[in-house]
N, C-alpha and C positions, 0 to 999 in steps of 0.2 A: 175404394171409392164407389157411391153406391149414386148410379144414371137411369134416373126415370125416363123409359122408351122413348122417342118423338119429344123429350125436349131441353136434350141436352146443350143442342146448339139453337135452341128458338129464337127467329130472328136474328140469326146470323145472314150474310150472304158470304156465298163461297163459289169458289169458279172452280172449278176442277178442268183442267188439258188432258189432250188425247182421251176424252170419255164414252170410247164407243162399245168397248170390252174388255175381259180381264181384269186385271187391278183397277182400272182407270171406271170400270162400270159398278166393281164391287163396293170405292170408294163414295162414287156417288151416292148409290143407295143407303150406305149407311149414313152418310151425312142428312139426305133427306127422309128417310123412315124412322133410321135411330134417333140421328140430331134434332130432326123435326126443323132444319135450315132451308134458306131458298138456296138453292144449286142452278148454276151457269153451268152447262153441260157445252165443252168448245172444241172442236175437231172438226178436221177435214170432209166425214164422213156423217154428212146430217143427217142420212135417209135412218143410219143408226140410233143415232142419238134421237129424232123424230122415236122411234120406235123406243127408244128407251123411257125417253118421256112417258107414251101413253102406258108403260110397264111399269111405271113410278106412280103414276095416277090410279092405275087398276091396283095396285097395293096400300091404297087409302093416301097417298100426299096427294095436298089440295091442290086442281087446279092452277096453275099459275106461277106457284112455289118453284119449279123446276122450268128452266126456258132451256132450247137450244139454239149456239151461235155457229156457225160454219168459220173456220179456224184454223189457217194454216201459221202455226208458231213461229216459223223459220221469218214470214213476214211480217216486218217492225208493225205495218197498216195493220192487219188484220188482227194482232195482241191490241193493238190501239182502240180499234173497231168494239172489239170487246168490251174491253173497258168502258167505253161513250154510249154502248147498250144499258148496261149495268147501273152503271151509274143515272140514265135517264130513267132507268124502271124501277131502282130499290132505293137509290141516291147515294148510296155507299160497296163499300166492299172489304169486309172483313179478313178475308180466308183466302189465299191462295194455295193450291194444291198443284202442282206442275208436274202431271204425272206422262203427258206426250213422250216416246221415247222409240229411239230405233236399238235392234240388237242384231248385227250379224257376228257368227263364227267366220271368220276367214283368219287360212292362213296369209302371214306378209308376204310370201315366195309365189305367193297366187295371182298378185297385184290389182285386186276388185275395188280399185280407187272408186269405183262409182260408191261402193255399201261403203266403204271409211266416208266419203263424202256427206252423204247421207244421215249420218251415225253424229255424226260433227254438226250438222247443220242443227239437226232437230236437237240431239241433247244437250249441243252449249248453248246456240243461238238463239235458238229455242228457249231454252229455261230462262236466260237473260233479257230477251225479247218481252214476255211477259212479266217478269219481274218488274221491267223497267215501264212498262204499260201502267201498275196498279200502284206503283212506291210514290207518286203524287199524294195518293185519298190515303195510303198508310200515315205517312209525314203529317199530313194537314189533321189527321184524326187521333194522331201519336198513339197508334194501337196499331194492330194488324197480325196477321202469323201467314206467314208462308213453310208450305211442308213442299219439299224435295222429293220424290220416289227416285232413289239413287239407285246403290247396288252393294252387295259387297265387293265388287268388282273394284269398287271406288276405295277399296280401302287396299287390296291385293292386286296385283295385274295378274290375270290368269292368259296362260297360251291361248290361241286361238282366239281371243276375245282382246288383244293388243289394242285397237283405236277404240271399242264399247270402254274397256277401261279407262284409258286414257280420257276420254268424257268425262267419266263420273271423277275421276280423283281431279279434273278441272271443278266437276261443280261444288267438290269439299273443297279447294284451297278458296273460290270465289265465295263460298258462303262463308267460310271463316272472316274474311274480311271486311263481308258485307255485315253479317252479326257484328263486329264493333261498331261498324258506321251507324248502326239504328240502333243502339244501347241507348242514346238522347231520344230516341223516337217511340220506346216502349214497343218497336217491331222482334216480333220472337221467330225464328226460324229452324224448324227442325227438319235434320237429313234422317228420311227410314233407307234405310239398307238392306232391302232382303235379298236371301242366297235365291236356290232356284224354287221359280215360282209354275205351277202349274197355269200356263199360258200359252197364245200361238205367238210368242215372241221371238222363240230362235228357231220356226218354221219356216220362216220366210231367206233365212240362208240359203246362198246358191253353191259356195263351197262346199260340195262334200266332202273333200278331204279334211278339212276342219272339223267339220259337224260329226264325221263319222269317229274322230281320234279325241274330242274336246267336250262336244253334248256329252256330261253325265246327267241330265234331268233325268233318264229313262235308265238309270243305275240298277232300282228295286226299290230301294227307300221312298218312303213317303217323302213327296215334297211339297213345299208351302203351298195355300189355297190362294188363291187371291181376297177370300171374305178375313182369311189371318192378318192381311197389310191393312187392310181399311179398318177392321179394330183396332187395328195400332195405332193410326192415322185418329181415331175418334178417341184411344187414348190421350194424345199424346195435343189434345185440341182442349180436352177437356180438365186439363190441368190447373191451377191456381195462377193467377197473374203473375207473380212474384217466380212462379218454376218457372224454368228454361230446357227443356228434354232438346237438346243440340243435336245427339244424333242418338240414333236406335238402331242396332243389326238384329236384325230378326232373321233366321235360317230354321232349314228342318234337323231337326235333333241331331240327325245322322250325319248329317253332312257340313257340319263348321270349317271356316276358311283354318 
């Protein structure tokens, strides 16, 4: 398929979650430089997304094109909030991207109920919180696409990673059912699934017992970039109406589940 730079998704609007770093910053940019999209940049962490903005702008997207909203996902208001921005400055909303996400290593023997809490809040509540914020203007427009950033975790339950998993294979049985429900609706939903990603994701673990027997990111092998998922993410956007890319596992060569 052959994508002229900056206007693949032209006039599109798309919200991307948890957009301050990582996957969630690489996805941005492509959607606004490559796509040439307006991007809702929505996270907890404004002073970031502030600076991402003006790092979207000093790369040639206009102006305007790229707004950020202050965004805790866990809270039903604040996906709400979102939404009532959006819609008052673009009038629609095409694209959901739901990339917000926690990842602790802990072992279960450990008992870090606060990180399973945490893990839980932000990747189920979270993902459904927003979902259920923008599936009004999907419905009423009979179009939409929401992309999931899952995991393969979501497909395998790995040690040390017990409740992260457990998340993601909730938001594969939750999307499977929610894809029938908007087959009438022309709403298309794909799950990426990437293995490990070069990111500060599982930095912020406090078990080290886990981290030190479970983390294989720092194996040797190359592992995925985060600019690898947001190509995916623009692949899999820029598809024909009539495709449905449902899910995508994307991993580093070396290291398949």
């Amino acid at each position: 398929m052959s994508i002229s730079p900056g206007t693949a998704l032209v006039d599109k609007v798309c919200i991307v979650t948890g957009a301050s770093e990582g996957i969630d910053e690489a996805i941005s940019k492509i959607l606004a430089i490559d796509g040439g999209s307006n991007v809702i940049l929505a996270s907890r962490q404004i002073d970031k997304l502030n600076a991402l903005v003006e790092k979207l702008q000093s790369s040639g997207c206009p102006e305007g094109n790229v707004i950020a909203v202050k965004c805790d996902v866990t809270k039903k208001e604040d996906c709400q909030n979102v939404y009532k921005i959006v819609m008052e400055k673009f009038g629609k909303v095409d694209v959901l991207v739901n990339c917000a996400g926690l990842m602790y290593y802990t072992m279960m023997k450990n008992l870090h109920f606060d990180e399973w809490s945490k893990q839980i809040d932000v990747n189920c509540h979270g993902t459904v919180n927003m979902i259920g914020a923008v599936l009004p203007c999907f419905i009423e427009h009979r179009s939409g696409h929401i992309l999931n950033i899952t995991s393969d975790a979501g497909k395998r339950g790995f040690a040390g990673l017990s409740v992260y998993s457990g998340t993601k294979f909730f938001i594969e049985g939750f999307t499977q059912g929610l894809r029938q429900e908007m087959i009438e609706y022309n709403v298309r939903i794909t799950n990426i699934q990437p293995g490990d990603v070069s990111t500060k994701l599982a930095s912020r673990s406090t078990d080290e017992e886990a981290t030190k027997k479970y983390d294989f990111s720092k194996a040797g092998h190359k592992i995925l970039d985060p600019e690898d998922v947001a190509k995916t993410v623009l692949f899999a956007l820029t598809q024909p109406s009539h495709v449905a890319l449902n899910e995508i596992l994307i991993e580093p060569q070396a290291a398949p589940i």
